[in-house]
N, C-alpha and C positions, 0 to 999 in steps of 0.2 A: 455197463453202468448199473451199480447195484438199484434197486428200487427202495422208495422209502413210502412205510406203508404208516397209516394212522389208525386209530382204531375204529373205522369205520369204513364201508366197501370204498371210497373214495380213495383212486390211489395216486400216488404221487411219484411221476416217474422221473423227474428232475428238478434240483435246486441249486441256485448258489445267490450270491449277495443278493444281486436284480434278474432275478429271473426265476417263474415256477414253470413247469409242463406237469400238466394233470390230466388223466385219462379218463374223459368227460362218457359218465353213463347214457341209454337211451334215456328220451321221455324229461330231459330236464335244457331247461333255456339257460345263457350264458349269463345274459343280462335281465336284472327285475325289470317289471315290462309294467310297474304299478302296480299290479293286483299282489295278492298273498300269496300265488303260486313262488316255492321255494327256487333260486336260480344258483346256477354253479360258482355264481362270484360269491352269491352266502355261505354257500359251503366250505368252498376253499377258505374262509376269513375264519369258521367255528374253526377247521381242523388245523389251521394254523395258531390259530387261540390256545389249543388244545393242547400242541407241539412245544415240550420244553426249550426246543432248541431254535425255534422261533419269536421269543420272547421280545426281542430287539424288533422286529416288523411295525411299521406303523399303519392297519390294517385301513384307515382310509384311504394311504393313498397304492393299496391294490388295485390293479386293474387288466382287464382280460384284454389281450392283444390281438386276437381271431375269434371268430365266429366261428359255432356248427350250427346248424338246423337242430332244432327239439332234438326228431328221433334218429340222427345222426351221432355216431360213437368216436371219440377219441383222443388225439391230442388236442389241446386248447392249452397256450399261453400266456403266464401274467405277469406283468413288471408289479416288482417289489417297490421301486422306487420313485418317485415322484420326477426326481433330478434327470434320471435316466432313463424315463419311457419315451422321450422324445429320440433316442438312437433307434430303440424297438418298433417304434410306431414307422420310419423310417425302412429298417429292415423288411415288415412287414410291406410294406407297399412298395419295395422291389422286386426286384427278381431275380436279388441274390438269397432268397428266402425255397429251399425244395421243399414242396410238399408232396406226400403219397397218399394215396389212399387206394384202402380194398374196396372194390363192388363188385356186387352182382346182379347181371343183368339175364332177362328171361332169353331164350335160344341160344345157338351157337353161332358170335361174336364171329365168327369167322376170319377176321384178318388178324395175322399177329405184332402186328403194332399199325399206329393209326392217328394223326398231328388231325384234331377238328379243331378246323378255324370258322367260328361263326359266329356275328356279332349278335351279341344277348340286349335285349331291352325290356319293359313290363309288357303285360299282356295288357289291353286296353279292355278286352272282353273277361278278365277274370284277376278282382285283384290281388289275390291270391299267389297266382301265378307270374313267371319272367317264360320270356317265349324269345326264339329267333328272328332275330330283324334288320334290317339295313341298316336302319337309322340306331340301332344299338350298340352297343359300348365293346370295341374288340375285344373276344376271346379265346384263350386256345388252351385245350387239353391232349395233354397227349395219352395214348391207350397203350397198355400193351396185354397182350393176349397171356393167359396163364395156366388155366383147363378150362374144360370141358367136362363137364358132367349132369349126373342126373338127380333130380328131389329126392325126396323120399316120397313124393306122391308122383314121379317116373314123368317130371317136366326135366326140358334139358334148360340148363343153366350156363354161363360163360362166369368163369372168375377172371378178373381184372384189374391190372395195376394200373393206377393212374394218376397222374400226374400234371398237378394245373399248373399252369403259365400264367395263370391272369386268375384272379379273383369277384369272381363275380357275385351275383345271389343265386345260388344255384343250380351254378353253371354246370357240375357235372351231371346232376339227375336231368337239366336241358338239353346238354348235348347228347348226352347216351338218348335220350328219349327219341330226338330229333330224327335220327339214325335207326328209330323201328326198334330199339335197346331198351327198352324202360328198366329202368332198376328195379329186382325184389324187393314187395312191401312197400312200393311210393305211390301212394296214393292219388296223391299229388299229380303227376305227369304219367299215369300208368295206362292213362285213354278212360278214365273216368269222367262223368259228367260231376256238376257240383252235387245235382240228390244224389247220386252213386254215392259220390266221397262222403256226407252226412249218411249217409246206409251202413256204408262201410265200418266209419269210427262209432260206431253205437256198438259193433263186436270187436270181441280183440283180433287187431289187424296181425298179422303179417310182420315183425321187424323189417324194416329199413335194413339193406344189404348194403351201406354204406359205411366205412371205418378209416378215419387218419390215423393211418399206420403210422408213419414215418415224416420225421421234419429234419431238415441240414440246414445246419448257415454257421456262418464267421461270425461268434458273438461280437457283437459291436464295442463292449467296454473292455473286454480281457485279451481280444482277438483269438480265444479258444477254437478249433474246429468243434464243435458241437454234431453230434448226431443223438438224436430222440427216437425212439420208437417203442410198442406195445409190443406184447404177444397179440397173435392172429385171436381172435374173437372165435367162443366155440361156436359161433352159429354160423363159421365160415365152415365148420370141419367136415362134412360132407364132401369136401374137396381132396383132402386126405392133403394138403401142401404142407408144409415146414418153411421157415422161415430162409434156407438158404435158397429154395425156389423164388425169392421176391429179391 
């Protein structure tokens, strides 16, 4: 699927009537949160503005259909149309919706695939945080092992494809964490206290080794197979993979 690029780093890896996939940078929120920090729905609205061949769009009623974390990289989906995000919003909340995603987590993963079933709820001691709980909401990801390798400062690292079942808030950097796995770069769940995490973001941290690579589904209005995906992120390439290895 060719790419359609704008003229600005923002890129556009799918479109048709109702529906965009955009390949959401680190460091920017999905949705305005009220303050004048810039979100990826503004963005997408200038460069569709900007798009001859978008001119027909009625940019109110845009809207982002998934969620990533700030410094989390990748696919994010938006219905073009107002009529028709009630199929999308639909799709999204089943689980006839594949998602992928690359991480990397610190050691070697050791097993080469791996179904964590563990219900996610908030942390009561940090609100910040979602933590493993009984009384939390089922969730399951599945792992699959993919190398093995080392930093560039000679830490051993696991690269990982994965794959959620459930949608949580943060469910994969929870459950990898859970597991002794912390993801590269998370702050967040890395076994930092809260003054650590404030220490920490005063320098520049570390990216975030998290990426939606990959999304499948049966568009709900055309009945298209749809497949989306990025190129692998070069802050993966320490790994030396290609995309036929995923």
């Amino acid at each position: 699927m060719d790419t359609l690029q704008t003229n600005s780093n923002l890129e556009f890896l799918y479109q048709d009537d109702y529906l965009l996939a955009v390949n959401k940078p680190a460091g920017m929120i999905v949705h305005s949160d009220g303050t004048n920090e810039p979100s990826l729905t503004d963005l997408v609205c200038e460069k569709l503005c900007a798009l001859e061949s978008s001119n027909k769009i009625d940019l109110s009623q845009v809207q982002a259909l998934n969620r990533l974390d700030k410094e989390t990289t990748g696919i994010v989906l938006f219905s073009l149309k107002k009529e028709t995000q009630p199929q999308f919003d639909q799709l999204i909340a089943s689980k006839e919706l594949s998602k992928e995603y690359l991480a990397v987590v610190k050691g070697d993963f050791g097993l080469n695939k791996l179904l964590i079933d563990k219900a996610i709820g908030k942390d009561r001691h940090d609100a910040q945080k979602m933590r493993i709980s009984d009384t939390g909401k089922p969730s399951q990801t599945e792992v699959r092992l993919i190398k093995v390798a080392s930093s560039a400062q000679g830490q051993i690292q696991s690269l990982l494809l994965v794959n959620l079942l459930t949608g949580r808030k943060h469910q994969i950097r929870v459950h990898l964490s859970s597991l002794g796995f912390p993801l590269v770069g998370d702050v967040l769940y890395g076994g930092m206290s809260s003054l650590q995490r404030k220490t920490k973001k005063k320098h520049r941290p570390q990216p975030l080794m998290l990426h939606a690579y990959r999304i499948g589904f049966i568009h709900p209005v055309t009945g298209a197979k749809i497949v989306i995906k990025t190129d692998i992120p070069e802050r993966f390439s320490n790994f030396g993979v290609l995309e036929k290895d995923l």
